[in-house]
C-alpha positions as CSV (number, residue, x, y, z in Angstrom):
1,X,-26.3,-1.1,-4.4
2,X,-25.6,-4.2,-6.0
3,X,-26.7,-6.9,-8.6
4,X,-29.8,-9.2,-7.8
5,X,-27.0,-11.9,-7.9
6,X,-24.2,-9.8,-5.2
7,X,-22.3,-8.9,-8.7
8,X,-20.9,-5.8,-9.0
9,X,-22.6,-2.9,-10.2
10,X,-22.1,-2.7,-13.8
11,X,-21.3,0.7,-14.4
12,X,-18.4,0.7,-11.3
13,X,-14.8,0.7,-13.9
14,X,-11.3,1.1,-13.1
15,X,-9.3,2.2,-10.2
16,X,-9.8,5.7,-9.9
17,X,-7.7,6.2,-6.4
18,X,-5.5,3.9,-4.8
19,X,-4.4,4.2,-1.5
20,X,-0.6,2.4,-0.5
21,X,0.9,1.7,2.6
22,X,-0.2,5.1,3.6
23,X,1.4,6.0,7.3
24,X,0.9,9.3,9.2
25,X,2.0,10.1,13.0
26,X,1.7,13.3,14.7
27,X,4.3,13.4,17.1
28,X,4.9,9.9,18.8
29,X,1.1,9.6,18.2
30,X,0.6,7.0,14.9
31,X,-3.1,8.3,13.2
32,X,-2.8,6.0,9.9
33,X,-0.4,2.5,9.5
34,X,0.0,1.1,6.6
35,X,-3.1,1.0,5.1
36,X,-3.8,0.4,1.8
37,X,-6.7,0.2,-0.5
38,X,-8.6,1.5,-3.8
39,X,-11.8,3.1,-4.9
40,X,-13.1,2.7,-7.9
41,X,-14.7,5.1,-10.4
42,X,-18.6,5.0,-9.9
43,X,-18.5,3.3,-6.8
44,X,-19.8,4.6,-3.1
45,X,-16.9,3.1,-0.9
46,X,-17.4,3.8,2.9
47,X,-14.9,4.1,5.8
48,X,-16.2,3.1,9.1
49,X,-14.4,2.5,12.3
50,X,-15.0,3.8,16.0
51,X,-14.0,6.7,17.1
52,X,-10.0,7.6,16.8
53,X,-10.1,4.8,13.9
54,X,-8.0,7.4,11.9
55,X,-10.9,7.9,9.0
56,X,-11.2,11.7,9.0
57,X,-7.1,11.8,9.0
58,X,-7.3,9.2,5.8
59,X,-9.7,12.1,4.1
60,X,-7.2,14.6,5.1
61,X,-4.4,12.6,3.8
62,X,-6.6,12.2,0.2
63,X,-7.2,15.6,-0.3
64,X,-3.9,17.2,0.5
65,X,-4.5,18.2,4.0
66,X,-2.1,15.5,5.6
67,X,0.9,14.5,3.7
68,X,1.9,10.7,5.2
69,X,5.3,10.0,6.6
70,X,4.9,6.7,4.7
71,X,3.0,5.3,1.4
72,X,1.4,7.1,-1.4
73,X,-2.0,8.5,-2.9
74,X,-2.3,7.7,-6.7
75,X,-5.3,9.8,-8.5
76,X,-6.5,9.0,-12.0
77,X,-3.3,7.3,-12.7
78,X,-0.8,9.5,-11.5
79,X,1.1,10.0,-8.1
80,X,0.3,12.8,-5.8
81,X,2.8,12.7,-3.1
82,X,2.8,16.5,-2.1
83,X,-0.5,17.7,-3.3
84,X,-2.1,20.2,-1.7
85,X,-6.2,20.9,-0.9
86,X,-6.3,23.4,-3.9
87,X,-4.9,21.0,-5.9
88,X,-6.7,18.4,-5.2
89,X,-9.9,20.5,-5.8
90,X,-8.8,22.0,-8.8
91,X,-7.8,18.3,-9.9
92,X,-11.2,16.8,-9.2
93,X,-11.5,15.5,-5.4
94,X,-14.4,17.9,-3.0
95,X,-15.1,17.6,0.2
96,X,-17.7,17.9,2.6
97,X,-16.7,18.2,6.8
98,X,-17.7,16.9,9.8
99,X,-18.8,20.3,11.1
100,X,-20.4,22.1,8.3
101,X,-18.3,24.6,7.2
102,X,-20.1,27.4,5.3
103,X,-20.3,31.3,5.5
104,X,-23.2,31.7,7.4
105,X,-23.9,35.4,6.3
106,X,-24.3,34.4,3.3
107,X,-27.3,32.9,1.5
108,X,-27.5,29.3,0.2
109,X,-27.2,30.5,-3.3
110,X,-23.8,32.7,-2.8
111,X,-22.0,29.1,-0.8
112,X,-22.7,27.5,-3.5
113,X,-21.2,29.9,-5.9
114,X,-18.5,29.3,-4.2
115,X,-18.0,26.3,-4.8
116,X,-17.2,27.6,-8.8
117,X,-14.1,29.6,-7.7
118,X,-11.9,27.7,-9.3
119,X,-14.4,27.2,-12.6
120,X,-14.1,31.0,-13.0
121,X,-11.2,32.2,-15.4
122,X,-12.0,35.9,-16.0
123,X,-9.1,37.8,-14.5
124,X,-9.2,39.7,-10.8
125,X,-9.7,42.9,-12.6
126,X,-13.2,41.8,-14.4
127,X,-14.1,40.2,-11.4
128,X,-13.4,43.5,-8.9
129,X,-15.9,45.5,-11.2
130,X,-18.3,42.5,-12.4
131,X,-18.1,43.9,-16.3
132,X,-17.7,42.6,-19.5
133,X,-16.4,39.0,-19.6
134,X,-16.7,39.0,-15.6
135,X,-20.6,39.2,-16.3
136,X,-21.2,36.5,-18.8
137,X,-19.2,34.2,-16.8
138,X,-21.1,34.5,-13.8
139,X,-23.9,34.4,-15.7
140,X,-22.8,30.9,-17.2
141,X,-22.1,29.8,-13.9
142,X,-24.9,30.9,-12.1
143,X,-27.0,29.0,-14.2
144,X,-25.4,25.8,-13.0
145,X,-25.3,26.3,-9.4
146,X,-29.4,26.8,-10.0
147,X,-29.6,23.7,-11.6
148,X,-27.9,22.3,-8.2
149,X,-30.4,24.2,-6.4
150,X,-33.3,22.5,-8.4
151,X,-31.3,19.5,-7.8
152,X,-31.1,19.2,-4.1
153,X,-35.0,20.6,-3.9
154,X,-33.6,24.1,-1.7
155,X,-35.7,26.7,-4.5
156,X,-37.0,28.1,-1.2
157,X,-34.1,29.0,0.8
158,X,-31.8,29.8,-2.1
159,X,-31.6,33.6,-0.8
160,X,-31.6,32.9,3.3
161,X,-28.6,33.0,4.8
162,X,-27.3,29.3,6.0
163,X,-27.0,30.3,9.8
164,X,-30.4,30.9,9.8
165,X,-31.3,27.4,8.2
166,X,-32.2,23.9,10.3
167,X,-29.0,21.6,10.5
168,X,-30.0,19.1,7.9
169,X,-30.7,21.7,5.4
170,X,-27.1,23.4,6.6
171,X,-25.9,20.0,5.1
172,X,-27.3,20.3,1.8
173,X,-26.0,23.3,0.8
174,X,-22.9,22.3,2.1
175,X,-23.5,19.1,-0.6
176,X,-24.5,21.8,-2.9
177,X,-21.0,23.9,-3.0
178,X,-19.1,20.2,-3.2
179,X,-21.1,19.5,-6.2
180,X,-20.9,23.0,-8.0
181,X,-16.9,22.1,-8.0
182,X,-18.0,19.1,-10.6
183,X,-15.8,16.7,-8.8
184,X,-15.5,13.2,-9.9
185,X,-14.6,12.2,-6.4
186,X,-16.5,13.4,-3.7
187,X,-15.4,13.0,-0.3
188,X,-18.1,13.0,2.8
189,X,-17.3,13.3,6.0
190,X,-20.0,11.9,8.2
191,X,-22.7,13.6,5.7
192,X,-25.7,12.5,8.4
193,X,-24.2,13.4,11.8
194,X,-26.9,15.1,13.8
195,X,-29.3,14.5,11.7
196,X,-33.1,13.2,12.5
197,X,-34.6,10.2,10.5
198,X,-36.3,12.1,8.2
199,X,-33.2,14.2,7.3
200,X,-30.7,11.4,7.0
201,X,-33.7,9.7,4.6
202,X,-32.9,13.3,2.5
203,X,-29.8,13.0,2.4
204,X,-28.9,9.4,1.8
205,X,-31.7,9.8,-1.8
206,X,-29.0,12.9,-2.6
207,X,-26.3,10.7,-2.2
208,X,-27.7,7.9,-4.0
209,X,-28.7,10.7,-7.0
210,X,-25.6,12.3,-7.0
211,X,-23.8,8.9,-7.5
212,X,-26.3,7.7,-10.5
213,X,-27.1,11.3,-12.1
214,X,-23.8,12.9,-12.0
215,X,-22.0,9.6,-11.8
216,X,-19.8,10.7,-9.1
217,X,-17.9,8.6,-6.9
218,X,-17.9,8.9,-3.7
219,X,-15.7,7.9,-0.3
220,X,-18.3,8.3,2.4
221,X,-17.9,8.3,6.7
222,X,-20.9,7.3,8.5
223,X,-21.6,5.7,11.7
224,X,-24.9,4.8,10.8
225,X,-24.7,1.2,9.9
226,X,-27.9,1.4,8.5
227,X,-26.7,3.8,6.0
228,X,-23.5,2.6,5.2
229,X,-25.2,-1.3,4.4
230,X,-27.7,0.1,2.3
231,X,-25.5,2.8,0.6
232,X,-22.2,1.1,-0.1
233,X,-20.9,-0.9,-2.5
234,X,-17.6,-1.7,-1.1
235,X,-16.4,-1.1,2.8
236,X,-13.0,-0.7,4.2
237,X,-13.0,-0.7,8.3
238,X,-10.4,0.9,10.2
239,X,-9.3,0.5,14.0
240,X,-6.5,2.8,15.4
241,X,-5.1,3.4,12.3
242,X,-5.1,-0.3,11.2
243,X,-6.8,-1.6,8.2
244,X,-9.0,-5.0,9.4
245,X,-11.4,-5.3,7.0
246,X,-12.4,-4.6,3.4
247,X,-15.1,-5.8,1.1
248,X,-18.6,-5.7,0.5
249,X,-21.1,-4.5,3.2
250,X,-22.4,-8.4,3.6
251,X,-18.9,-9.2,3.8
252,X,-17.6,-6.3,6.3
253,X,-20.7,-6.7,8.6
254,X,-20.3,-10.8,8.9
255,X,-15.9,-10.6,9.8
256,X,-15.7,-10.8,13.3
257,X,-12.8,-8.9,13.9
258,X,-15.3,-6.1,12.6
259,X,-17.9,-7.3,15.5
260,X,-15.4,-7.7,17.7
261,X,-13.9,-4.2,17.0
262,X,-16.4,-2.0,16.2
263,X,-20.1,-3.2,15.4
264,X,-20.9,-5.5,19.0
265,X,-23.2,-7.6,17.2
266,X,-23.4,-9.6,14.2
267,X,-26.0,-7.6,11.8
């Protein structure tokens, strides 16, 4: 993901979310101390760390889930002390989970559609009856969730419902309804947990196309160190809440406190 020469990808511009002196304790329990550091529009920036590193609670903290006892999350400039998950998705941050969280009764074209809500501005009483302006706007919007279908190569399951799908394709949609919220950060939370081979190779090509075509950035957790060397431009590592490492994957995966921590070995 970077230049013959270790530069930089060229299109990766300004700071697009900066994270500062962020703290957060539940109880006497500290999840998150003092850490600080930035992700950059067009970039793929991964968070690793062993288990109880504090990485999904550093997600939760960015989109509004967590608000941190300490520090500060700045988003396209401006300070968001007290957001909350709505507005952080209406503002342009998604998010996939660790456990994919979809309805599974319905099929993988309505959890996508979902994923518009907040795209849609006909009032409740167009929507309740589905006439007149209600109508045209699904229609509009329908059109680009198929387009995300198309995308992410699902044509064939679009009408089965997702509790009846494999796992890795479970994950896609879930991808899907992320991307039909046009974010320009998309966080993923352990995107190829459970997956076989063949699936994480799926998966890691959408990632990689969704940060090129669409030009999203995205924060990603993975334990696969695999994935996260070949994916990531820039990697911050995380050890009970405590930032020791940040910096390109060649960088990351030669610090020792990162061995010594977290990988075992030297890669």
């Amino acid at each position: 993901m970077r230049a013959p020469d270790g530069s930089p990808k060229a299109r990766i511009g300004d700071v697009l979310l900066a994270v500062e002196d962020v703290s957060l304790a539940f109880g006497g329990v500290k999840a998150i101390s003092g850490v600080s550091f930035d992700i950059r529009q067009g970039e793929i920036r991964a968070i690793i760390g062993p288990n109880g590193a504090g990485k999904t609670s550093m997600l939760n903290v960015i989109n509004g889930f967590y608000h941190p006892q300490q520090g500060r999350i700045t988003f396209k400039g401006r300070t968001r002390s007290r957001m909350r998950p709505y507005e952080a998705a209406s503002g342009g941050i998604a998010r996939t989970f660790q456990n994919v969280a979809l309805f599974r009764g319905m099929s993988a074209l309505d959890n996508i559609m979902a994923g518009r809500t907040l795209k849609m501005h006909v009032n409740f009483f167009w929507q309740v009856f589905r006439h007149g302006p209600a109508v045209r706007e699904e229609v509009e919007h329908r059109r680009f969730v198929e387009e995300i279908i198309d995308f992410l190569k699902i044509q064939d399951i679009r009408r089965t419902p997702v509790g009846r799908l494999p796992y890795g394709l479970q994950k896609r949609v879930e991808l899907g309804r992320a991307l039909a919220m046009e974010p320009e950060l998309l966080l993923l939370d352990e995107p190829m947990a459970g997956m076989n081979l063949e699936e994480k190779e799926d998966m890691s090509r959408f990632i990689l196309d969704v940060n090129e075509y669409y030009g999203t950035t995205i924060a990603l957790i993975e334990h696969d160190m695999g994935v996260v060397m070949d994916l990531s431009d820039r990697v911050v590592v995380l050890d009970h809440g405590i930032k020791i490492a940040d910096g390109t994957p060649d960088e990351v995966k030669r610090n020792q406190a990162v061995i010594d921590a977290y990988l075992g070995v030297a890669h």
